[in-house]
C-alpha positions as CSV (number, residue, x, y, z in Angstrom):
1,X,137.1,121.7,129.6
2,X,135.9,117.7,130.3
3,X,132.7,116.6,130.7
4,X,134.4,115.5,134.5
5,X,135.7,119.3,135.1
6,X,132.1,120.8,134.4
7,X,130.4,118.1,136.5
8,X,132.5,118.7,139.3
9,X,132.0,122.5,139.2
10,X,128.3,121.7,139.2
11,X,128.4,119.5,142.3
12,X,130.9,122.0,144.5
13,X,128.4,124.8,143.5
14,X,125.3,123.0,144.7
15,X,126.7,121.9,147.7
16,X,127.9,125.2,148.2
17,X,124.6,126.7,147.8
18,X,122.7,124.2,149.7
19,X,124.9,124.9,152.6
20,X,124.6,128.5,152.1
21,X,120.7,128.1,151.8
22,X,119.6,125.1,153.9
23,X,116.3,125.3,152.1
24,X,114.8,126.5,148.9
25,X,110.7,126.4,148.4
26,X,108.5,126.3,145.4
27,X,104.7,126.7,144.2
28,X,102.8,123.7,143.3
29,X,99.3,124.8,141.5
30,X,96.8,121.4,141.2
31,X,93.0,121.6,140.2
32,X,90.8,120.7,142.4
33,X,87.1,120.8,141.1
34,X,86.0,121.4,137.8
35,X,82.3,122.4,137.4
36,X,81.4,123.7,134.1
37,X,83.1,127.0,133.2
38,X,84.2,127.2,137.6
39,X,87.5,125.9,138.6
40,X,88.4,126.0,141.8
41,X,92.7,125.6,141.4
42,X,94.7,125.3,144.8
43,X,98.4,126.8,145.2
44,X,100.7,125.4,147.6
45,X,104.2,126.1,148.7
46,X,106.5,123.5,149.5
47,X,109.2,123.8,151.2
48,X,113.0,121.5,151.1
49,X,115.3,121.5,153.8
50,X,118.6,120.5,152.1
51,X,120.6,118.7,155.1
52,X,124.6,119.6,155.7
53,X,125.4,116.3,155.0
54,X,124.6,116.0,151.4
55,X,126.3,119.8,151.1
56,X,129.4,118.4,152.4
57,X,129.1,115.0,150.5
58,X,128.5,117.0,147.3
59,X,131.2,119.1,147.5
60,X,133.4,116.7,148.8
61,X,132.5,114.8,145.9
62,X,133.3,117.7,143.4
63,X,136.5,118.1,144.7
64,X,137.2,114.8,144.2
65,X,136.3,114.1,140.7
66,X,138.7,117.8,140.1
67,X,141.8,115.8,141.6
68,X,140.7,113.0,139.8
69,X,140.7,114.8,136.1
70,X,143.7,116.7,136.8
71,X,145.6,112.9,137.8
72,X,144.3,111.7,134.7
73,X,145.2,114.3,132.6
């Protein structure tokens, strides 16, 4: 399988999945204050909302670059 194939795969399968998801979240853990043997660490949660645009546009893009490899093939 090309380098082109497996990229395209990736791309349809993240837009896929950021259509199917719309967002996706993760922990951020940063230190705050330092006093001898006390630290005081703070944990946030972020949150990404992935828009349907760039769903569509990557997916659209993967199927691109597939008609592409199989032309050049």
């Amino acid at each position: 399988m090309s380098l082109i194939k497996i990229i395209a795969i990736v791309l349809i399968t993240a837009g896929l999945l950021g259509l199917v998801y719309g967002q996706f979240s993760y922990t951020k853990e940063t230190q705050e204050a330092k006093i001898g043997a006390l630290e005081l660490t703070v944990k946030d949660t972020e949150t990404v909302n992935v828009p349907v645009w760039t769903g569509v546009a990557a997916m659209v893009a993967g199927c691109g670059l597939l008609v592409f490899a199989a032309k050049k093939s």
